[in-house]
PASEBA-1860 file (N, C-alpha, C; in nm, 3 decimals):
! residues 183
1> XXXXXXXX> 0.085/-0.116/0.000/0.000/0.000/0.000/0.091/0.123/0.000 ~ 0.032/0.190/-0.082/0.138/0.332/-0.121/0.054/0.406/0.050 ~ 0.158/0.514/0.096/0.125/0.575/0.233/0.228/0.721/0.185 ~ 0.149/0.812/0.211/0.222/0.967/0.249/0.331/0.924/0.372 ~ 0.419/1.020/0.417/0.481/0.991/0.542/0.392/1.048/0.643 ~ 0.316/1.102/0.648/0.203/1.107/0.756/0.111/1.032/0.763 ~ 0.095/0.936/0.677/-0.013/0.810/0.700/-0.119/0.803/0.651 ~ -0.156/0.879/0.473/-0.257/0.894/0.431/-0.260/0.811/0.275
9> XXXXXXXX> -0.305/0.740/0.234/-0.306/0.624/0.177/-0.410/0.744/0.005 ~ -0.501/0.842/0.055/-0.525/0.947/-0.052/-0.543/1.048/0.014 ~ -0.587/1.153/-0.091/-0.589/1.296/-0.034/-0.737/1.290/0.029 ~ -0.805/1.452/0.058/-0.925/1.475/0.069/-1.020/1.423/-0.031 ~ -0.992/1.410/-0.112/-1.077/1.427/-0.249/-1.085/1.257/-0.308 ~ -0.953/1.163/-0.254/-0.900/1.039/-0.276/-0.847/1.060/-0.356 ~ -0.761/1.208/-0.416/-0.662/1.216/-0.517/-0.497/1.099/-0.447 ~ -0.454/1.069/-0.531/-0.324/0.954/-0.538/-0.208/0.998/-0.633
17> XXXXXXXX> -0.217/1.121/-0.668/-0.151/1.173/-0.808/-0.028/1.184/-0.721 ~ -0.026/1.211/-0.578/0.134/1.245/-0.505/0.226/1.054/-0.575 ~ 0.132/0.974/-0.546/0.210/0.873/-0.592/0.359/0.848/-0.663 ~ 0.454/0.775/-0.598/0.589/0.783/-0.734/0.559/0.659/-0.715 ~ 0.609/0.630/-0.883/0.639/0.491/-0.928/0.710/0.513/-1.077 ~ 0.780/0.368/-1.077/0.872/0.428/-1.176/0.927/0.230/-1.206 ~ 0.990/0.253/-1.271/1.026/0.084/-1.331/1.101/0.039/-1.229 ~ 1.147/0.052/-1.163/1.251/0.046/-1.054/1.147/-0.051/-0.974
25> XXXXXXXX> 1.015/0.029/-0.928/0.950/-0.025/-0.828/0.834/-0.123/-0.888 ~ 0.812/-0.084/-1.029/0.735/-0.223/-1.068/0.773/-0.324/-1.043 ~ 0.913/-0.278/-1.140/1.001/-0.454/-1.071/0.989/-0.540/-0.973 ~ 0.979/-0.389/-0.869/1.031/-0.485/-0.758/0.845/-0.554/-0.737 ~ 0.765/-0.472/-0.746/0.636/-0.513/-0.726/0.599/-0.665/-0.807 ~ 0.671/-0.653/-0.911/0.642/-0.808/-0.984/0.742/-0.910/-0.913 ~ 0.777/-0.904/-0.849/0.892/-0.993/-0.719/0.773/-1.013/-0.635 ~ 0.689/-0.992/-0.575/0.571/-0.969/-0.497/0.441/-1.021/-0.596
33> XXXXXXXX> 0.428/-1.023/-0.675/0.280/-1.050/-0.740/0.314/-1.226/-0.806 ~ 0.428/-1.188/-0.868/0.486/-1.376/-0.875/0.475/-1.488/-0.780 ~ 0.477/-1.397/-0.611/0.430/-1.493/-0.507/0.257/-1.514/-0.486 ~ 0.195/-1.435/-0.551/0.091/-1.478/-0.536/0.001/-1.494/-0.655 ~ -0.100/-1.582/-0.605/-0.194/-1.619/-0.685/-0.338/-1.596/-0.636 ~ -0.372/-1.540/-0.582/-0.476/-1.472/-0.515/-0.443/-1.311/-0.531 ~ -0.579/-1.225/-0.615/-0.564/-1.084/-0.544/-0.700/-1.016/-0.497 ~ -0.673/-0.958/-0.363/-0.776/-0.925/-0.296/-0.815/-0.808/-0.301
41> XXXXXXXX> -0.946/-0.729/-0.333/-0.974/-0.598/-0.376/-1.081/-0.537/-0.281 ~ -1.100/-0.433/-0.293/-1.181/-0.371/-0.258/-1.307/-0.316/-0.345 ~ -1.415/-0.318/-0.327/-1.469/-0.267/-0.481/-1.418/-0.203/-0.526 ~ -1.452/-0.066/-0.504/-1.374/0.054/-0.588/-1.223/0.010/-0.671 ~ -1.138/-0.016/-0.563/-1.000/-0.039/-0.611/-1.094/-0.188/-0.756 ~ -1.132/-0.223/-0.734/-1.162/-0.339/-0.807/-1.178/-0.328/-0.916 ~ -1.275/-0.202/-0.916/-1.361/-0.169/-1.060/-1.277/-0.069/-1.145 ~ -1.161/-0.018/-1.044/-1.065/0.055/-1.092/-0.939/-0.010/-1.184
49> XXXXXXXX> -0.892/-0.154/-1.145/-0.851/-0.221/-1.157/-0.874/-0.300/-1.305 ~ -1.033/-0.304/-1.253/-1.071/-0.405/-1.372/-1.076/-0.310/-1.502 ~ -1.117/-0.189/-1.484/-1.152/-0.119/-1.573/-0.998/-0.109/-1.702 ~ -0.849/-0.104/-1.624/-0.776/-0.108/-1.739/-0.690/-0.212/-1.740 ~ -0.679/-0.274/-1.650/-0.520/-0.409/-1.636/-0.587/-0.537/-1.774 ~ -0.717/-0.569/-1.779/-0.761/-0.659/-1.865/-0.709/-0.655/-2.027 ~ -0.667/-0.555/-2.077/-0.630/-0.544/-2.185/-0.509/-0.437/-2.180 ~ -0.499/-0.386/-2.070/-0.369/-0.297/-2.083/-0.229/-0.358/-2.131
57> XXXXXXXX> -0.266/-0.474/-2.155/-0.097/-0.554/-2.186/-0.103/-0.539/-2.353 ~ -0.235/-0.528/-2.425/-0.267/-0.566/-2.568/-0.229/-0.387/-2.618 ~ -0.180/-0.298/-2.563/-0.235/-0.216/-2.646/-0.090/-0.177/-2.697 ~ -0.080/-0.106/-2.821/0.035/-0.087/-2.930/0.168/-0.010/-2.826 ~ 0.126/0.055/-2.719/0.239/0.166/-2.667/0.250/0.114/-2.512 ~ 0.189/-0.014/-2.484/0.221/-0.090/-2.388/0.340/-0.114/-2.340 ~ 0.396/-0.054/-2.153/0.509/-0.126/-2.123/0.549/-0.253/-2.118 ~ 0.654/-0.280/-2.034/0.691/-0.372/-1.991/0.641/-0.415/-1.866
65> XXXXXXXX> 0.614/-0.326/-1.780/0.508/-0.347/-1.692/0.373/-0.367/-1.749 ~ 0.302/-0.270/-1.778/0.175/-0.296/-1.883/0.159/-0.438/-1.918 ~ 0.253/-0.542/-2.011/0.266/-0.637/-2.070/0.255/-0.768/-1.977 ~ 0.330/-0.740/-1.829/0.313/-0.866/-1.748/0.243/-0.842/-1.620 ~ 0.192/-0.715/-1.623/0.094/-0.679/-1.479/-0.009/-0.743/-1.560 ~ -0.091/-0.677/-1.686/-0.193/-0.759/-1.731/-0.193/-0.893/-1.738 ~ -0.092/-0.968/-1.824/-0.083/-1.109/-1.806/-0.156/-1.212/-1.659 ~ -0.038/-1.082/-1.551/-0.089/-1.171/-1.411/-0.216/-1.151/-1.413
73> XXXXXXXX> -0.281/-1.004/-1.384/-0.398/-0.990/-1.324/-0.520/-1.033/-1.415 ~ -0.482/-1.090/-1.558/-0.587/-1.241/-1.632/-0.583/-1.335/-1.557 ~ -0.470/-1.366/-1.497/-0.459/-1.488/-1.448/-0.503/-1.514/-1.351 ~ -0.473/-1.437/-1.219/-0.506/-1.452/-1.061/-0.625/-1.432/-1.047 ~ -0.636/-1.547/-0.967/-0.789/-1.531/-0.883/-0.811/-1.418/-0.828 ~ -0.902/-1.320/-0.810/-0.947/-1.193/-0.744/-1.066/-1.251/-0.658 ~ -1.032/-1.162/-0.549/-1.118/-1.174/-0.458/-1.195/-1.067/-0.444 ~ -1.316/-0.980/-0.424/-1.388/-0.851/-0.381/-1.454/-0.871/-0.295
81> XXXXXXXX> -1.433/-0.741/-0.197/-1.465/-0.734/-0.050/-1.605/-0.647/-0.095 ~ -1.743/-0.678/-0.092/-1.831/-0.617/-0.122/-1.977/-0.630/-0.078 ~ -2.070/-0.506/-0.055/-2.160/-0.557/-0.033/-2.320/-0.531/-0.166 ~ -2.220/-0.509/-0.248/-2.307/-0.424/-0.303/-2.294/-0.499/-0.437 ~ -2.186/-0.586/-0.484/-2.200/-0.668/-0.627/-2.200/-0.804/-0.634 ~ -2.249/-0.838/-0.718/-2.246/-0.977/-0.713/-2.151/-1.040/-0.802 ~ -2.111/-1.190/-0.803/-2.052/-1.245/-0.919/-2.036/-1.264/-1.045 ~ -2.199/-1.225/-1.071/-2.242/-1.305/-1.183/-2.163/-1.176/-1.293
89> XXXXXXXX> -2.135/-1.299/-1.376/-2.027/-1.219/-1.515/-1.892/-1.197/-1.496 ~ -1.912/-1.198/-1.364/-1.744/-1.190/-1.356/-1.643/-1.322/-1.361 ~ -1.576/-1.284/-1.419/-1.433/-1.373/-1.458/-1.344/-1.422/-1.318 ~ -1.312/-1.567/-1.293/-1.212/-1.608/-1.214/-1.259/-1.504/-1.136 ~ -1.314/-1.452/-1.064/-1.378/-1.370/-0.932/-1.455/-1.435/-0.855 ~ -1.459/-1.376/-0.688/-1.525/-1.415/-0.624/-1.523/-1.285/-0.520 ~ -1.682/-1.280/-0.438/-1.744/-1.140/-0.425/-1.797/-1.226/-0.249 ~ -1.743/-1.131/-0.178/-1.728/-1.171/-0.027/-1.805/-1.051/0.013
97> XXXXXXXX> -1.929/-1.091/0.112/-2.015/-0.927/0.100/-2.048/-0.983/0.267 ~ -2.025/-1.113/0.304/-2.020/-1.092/0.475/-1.966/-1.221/0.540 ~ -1.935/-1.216/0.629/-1.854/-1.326/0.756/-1.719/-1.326/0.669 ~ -1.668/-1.234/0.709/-1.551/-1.170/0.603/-1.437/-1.247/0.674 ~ -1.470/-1.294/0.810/-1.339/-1.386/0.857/-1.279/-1.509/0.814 ~ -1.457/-1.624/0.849/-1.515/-1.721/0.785/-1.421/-1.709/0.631 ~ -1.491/-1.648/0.552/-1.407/-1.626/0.413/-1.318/-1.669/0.387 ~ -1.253/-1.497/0.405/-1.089/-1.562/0.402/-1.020/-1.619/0.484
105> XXXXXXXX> -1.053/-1.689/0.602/-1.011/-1.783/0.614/-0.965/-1.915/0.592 ~ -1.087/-1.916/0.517/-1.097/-2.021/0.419/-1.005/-2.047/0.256 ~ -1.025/-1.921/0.231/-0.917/-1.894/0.129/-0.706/-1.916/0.208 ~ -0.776/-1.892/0.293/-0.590/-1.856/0.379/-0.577/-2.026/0.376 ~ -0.682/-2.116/0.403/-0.599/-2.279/0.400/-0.598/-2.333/0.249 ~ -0.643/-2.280/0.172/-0.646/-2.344/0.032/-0.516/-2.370/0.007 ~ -0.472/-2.476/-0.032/-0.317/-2.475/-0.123/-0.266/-2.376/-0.222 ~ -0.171/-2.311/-0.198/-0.095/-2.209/-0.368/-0.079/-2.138/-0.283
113> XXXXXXXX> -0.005/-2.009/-0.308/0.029/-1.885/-0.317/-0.001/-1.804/-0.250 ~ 0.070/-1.645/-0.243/0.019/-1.596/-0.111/-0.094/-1.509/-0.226 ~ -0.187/-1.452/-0.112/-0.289/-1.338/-0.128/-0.225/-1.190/-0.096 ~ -0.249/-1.124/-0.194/-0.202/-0.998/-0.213/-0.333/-0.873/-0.242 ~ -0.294/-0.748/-0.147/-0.416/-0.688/-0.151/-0.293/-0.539/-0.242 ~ -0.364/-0.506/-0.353/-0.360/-0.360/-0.380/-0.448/-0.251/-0.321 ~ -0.350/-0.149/-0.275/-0.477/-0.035/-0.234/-0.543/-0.101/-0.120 ~ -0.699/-0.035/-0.159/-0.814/-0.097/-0.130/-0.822/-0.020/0.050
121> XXXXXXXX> -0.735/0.067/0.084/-0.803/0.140/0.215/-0.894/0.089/0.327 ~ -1.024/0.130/0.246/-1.167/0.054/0.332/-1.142/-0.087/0.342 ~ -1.099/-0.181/0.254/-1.094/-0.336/0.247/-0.996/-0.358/0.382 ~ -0.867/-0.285/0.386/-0.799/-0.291/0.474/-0.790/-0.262/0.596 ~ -0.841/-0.150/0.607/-0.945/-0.143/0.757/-1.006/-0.268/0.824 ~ -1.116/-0.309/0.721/-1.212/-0.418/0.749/-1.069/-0.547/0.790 ~ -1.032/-0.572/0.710/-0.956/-0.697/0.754/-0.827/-0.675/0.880 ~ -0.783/-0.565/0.856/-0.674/-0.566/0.959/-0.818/-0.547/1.108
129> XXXXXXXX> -0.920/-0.484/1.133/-1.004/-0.503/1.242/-1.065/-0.642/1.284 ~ -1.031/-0.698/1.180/-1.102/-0.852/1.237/-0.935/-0.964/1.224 ~ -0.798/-0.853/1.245/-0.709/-0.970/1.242/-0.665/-1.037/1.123 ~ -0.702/-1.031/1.018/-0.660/-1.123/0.903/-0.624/-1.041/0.811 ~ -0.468/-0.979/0.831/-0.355/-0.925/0.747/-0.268/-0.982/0.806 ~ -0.177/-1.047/0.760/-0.047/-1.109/0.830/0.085/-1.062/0.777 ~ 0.097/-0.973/0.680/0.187/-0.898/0.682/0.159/-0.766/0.595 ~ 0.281/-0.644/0.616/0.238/-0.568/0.566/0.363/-0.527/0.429
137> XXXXXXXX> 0.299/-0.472/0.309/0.462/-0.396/0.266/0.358/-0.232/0.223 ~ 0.417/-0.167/0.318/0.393/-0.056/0.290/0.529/0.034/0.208 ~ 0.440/0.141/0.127/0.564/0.169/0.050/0.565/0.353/0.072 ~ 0.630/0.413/0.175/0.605/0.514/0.165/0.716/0.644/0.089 ~ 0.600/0.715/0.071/0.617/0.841/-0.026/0.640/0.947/0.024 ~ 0.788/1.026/-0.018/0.824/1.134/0.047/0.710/1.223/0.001 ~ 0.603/1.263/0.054/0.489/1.367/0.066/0.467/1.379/0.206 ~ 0.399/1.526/0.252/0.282/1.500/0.358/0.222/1.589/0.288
145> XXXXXXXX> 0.064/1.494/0.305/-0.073/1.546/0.248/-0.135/1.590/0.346 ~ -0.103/1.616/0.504/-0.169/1.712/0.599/-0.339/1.625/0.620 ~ -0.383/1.592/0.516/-0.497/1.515/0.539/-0.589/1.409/0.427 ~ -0.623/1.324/0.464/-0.713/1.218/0.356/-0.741/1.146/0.428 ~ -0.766/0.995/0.369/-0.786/0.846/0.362/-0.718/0.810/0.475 ~ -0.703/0.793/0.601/-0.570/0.740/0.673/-0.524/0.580/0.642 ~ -0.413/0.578/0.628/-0.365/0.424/0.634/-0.441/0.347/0.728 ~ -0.422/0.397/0.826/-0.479/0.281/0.931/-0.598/0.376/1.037
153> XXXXXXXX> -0.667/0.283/1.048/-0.825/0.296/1.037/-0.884/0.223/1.200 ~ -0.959/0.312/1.250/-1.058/0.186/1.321/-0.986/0.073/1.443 ~ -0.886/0.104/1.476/-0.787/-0.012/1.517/-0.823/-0.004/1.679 ~ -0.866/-0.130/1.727/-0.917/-0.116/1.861/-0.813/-0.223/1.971 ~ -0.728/-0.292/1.906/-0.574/-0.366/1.951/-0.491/-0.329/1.922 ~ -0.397/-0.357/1.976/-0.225/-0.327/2.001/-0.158/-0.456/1.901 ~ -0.158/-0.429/1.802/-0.099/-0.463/1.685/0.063/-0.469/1.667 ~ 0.150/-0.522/1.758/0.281/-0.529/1.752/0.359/-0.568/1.553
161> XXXXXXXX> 0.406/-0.498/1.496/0.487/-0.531/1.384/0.643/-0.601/1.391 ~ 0.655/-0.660/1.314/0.791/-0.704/1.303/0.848/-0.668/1.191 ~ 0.979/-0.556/1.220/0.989/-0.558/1.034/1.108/-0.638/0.980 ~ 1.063/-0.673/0.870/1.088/-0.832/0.767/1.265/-0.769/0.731 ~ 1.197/-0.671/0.654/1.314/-0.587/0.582/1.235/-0.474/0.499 ~ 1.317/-0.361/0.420/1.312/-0.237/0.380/1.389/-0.219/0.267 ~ 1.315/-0.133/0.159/1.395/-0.150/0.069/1.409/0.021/0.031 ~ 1.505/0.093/-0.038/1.493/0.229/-0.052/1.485/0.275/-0.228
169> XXXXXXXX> 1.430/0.294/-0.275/1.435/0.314/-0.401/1.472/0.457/-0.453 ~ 1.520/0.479/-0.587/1.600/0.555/-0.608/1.514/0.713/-0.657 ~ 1.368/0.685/-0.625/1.313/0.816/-0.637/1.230/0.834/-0.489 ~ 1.320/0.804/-0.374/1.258/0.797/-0.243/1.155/0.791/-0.183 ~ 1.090/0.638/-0.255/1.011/0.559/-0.199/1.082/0.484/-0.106 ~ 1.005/0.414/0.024/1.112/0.354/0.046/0.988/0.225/0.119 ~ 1.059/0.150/0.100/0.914/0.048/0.094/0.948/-0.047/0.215 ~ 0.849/-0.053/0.333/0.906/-0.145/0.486/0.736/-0.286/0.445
177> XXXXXXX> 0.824/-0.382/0.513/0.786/-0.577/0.499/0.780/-0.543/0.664 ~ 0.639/-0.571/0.712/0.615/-0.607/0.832/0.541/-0.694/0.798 ~ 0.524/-0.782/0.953/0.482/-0.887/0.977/0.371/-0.893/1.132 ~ 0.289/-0.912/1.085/0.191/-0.855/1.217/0.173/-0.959/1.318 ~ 0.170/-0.926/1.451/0.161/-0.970/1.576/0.080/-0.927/1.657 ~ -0.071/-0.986/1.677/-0.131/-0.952/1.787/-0.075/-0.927/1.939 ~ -0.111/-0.887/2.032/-0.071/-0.837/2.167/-0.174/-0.927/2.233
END
């Protein structure tokens, strides 16, 4: 999850334009999406998602990112945290609208790969409040946006982190691997 250094995941407005990214950090992001085979969304982020990665690999002025983010995200199972859509029509999807523990829980013993959430804010709230995020890679952005979206939301436990490791990238992102520990 991209984060301001004050802890705001978007602006007032849910502008994200402060965002850096750059090939450097796709990369490293496709090091991360190769481990999984599950991706978990939020609507919005979902419909945001769906709206260009499905063919963004086909088009004439397509990156190199472009070319194998689409590939994956044909491929991986998606998950949507929702209460408001249903399945039907959708592709390799599946639409989780309550006992959101139950769920993915259930998904967490299936055999394969890890589950990977883009974005998705509200989704993340919801799951880190009921316990079921087990690690984090936050990637933060030399900005402060003074106010938005906060990263972290709602939190009524003492959430101890462990960090994994950190990586610093060369347009000062700098991206921290925690590992979460209830208290």
């Amino acid at each position: 999850m991209h984060t301001s250094l004050d802890g705001f995941v978007a602006g007032p407005k849910g502008e994200m334009n402060w965002i850096k990214v750059d090939e450097e950090i796709f990369d490293f992001v496709a090091t991360m999406t190769d481990k999984a085979d599950t991706a978990l969304y939020g609507r919005v982020t979902y419909e945001m998602m769906q709206s260009y990665w499905p063919t963004a690999g086909e088009k004439p002025n397509a990156s190199k990112h472009d070319k194998e983010h689409s590939a994956w995200y044909n491929k991986v199972s998606k998950v949507v945290l929702s209460k408001t859509m249903n399945e039907k029509g959708l592709n390799n999807t599946k639409v989780i609208g309550n006992q959101l523990a139950d769920n993915i829980n259930k998904i967490k013993k299936q055999e394969g790969k890890n589950i990977i959430i883009f974005g998705s804010p509200s989704a993340s709230h919801s799951l880190l409040s009921q316990g079921l995020i087990d690690e984090f890679w936050l990637f933060i952005n030399p900005v402060l946006l003074g106010q938005g979206m906060p990263l972290f939301k709602g939190i009524t436990e003492t959430t101890k982190l462990k960090l994994i490791e950190s990586k610093t990238f060369s347009c000062g992102v700098i991206a921290l691997h925690y590992e979460t520990k209830l208290v």
